[in-house]
N, C-alpha and C positions, 0 to 999 in steps of 0.2 A: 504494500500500500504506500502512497505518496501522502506529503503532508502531515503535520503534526495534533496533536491535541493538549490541552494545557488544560490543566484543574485548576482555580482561582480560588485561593485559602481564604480563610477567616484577616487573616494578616495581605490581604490583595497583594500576594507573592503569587507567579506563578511556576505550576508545577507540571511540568512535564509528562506525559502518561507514556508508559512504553508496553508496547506488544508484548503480551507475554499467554502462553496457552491455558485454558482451562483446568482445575485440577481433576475435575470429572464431567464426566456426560449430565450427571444429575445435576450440577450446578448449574448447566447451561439450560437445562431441561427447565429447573425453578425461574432462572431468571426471564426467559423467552414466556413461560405461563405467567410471571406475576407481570411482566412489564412487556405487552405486543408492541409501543412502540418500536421497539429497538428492531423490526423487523421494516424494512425500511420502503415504505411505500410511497416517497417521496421519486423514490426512482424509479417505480414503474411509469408513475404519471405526476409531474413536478406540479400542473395546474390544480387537479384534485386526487392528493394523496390519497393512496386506499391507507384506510384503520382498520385495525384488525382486531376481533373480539375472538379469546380463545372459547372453545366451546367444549374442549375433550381432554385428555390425556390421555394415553397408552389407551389408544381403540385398539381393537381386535378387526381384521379386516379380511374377508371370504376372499379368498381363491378365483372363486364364481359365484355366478347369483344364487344366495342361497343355501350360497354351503359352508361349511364351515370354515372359523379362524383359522388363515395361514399367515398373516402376519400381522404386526402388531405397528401401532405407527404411535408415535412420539406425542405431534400435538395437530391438532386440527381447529383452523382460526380458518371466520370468516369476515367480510367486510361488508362495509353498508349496502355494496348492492346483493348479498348474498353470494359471491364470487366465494371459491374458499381457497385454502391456501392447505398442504400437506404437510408436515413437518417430520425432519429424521436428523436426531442429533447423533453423530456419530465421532468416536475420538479417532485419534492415530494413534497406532500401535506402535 
């Protein structure tokens, strides 16, 4: 990624933020459910961002119509026009 980001203290010093990777899947998992902005719908459409409202966690999700659970998916958000979004947090090994 290009560019930096700065956190502005209590003391309007700024603070530097550096890349650094997740310590788990579940962390990312909490933080994408408690906060959908961070899923950035300013970029699909810069005029009228989609928002996104989580509606699920760890679905179960058929194979086929009907049948039973073959996988299991992360988080499932939708947006104001009902479009939805699939979610699958995965680490590096």
């Amino acid at each position: 990624m290009t560019g930096r980001i700065y956190l502005l203290n209590d003391n309007a010093s700024l603070i530097p933020m550096e890349e650094a990777a997740y310590d788990s899947e579940g962390l990312l998992q909490g933080l994408l459910a408690e906060h959908p902005d961070l899923l950035a719908g300013d970029q699909i459409n810069a005029e009228k961002p989609r928002r996104w409202m989580l509606v699920t966690r760890e679905m179960a999700v058929p194979g086929e119509e009907q049948g039973s659970p073959r996988w299991l998916l992360d988080h499932l958000f939708l947006d104001w026009m009902l479009r939805e979004l699939r979610g699958d947090v995965l680490s590096k090994a």
